[in-house]
N, C-alpha and C positions, 0 to 999 in steps of 0.2 A: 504494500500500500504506500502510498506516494505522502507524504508529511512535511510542513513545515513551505519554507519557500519555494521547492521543488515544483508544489503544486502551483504556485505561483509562476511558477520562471517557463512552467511546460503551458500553462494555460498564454501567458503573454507570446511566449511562441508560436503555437498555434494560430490566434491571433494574426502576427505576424504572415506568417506562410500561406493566410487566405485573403493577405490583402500588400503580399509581396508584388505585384504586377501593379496596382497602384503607387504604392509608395515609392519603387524606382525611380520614377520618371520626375516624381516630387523631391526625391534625397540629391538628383543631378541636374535642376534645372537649375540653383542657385551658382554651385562652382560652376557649370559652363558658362555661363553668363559672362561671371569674372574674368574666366579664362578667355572668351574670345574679344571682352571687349578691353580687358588688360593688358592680356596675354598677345593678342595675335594684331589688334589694332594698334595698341599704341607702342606696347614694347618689342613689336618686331626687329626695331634694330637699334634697341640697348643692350649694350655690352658692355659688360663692367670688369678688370681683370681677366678677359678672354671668355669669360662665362653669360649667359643670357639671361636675359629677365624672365624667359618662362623658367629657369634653374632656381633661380630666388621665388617664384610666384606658385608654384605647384606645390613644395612641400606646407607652406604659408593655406593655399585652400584644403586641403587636405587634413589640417588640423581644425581650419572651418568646418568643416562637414562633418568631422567627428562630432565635434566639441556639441556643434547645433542640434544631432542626432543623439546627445548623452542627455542635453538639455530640455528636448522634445520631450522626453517621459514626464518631467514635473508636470506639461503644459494637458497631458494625457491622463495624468493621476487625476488633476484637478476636474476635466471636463468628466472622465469616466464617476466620476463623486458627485459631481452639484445634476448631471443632466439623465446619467446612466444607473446610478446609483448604487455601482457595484462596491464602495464602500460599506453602506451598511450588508450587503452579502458576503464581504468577507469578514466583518464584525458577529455576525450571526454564525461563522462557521467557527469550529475549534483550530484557527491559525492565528499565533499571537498577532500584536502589531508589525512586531519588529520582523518575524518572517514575511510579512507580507511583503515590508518596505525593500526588504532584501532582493526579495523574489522580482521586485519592478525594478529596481539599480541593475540588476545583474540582466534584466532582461534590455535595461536602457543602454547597457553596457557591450550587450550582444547585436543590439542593430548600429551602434556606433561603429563597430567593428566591420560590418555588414558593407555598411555605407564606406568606410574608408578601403577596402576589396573591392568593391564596384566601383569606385573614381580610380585606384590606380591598376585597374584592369582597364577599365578605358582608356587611361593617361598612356598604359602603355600600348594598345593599339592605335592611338591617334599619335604616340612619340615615333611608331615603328614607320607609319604607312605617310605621313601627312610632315612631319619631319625631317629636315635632310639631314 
């Protein structure tokens, strides 16, 4: 039997993996933005010490996307509480507090993860094909 935040981190998952085909396309439309209007309009020919500005500007979005996708879970707790009400459903089951809050960090922690493997999966087939 499943106990503690587990239940939590598999439920957030699930979750997750039925509304992966949405969320993509919302976790990368921010960094490419930056990127093509950063990255390819204005810094196409900044060079600083033989290096390029998309070299400085990828690792930089990259920790955006994390950091916004660690951050997105707060903005999810809050709305799944005041509109969905799944607070008082895990107050009513036997999962402390603090497994709960665990089981959401860890799952906030898993689509950051997610999200920064799909930017630099892209980063590197747009570095392979589209850079010289």
């Amino acid at each position: 039997m499943i106990k503690g935040f587990t239940a939590v981190y598999l439920r957030e998952m699930l979750l997750l993996k039925r509304r992966l085909i949405k969320l993509i396309p919302s976790w990368s439309v921010s960094p490419l933005l930056y990127l093509i209007a950063f990255g390819y309009a204005m810094g196409r020919e900044i060079t600083i010490d033989g290096h390029t500005y998309m070299e400085f500007l990828i690792p930089g979005l990259v920790a955006m996307s994390s950091m916004t996708q660690a951050f997105a879970i707060a903005t999810e707790i809050n709305v799944a509480r005041f509109y969905w009400h799944i607070f008082e459903e895990f107050q009513a089951a036997p999962i402390s507090n603090f497994s709960y809050v665990s089981g959401e960090v860890l799952a906030g922690i898993t689509r950051a993860f997610f999200s920064i493997f799909g930017y630099y999966s892209f980063r590197c087939i747009v570095w392979r094909y589209f850079v010289i």
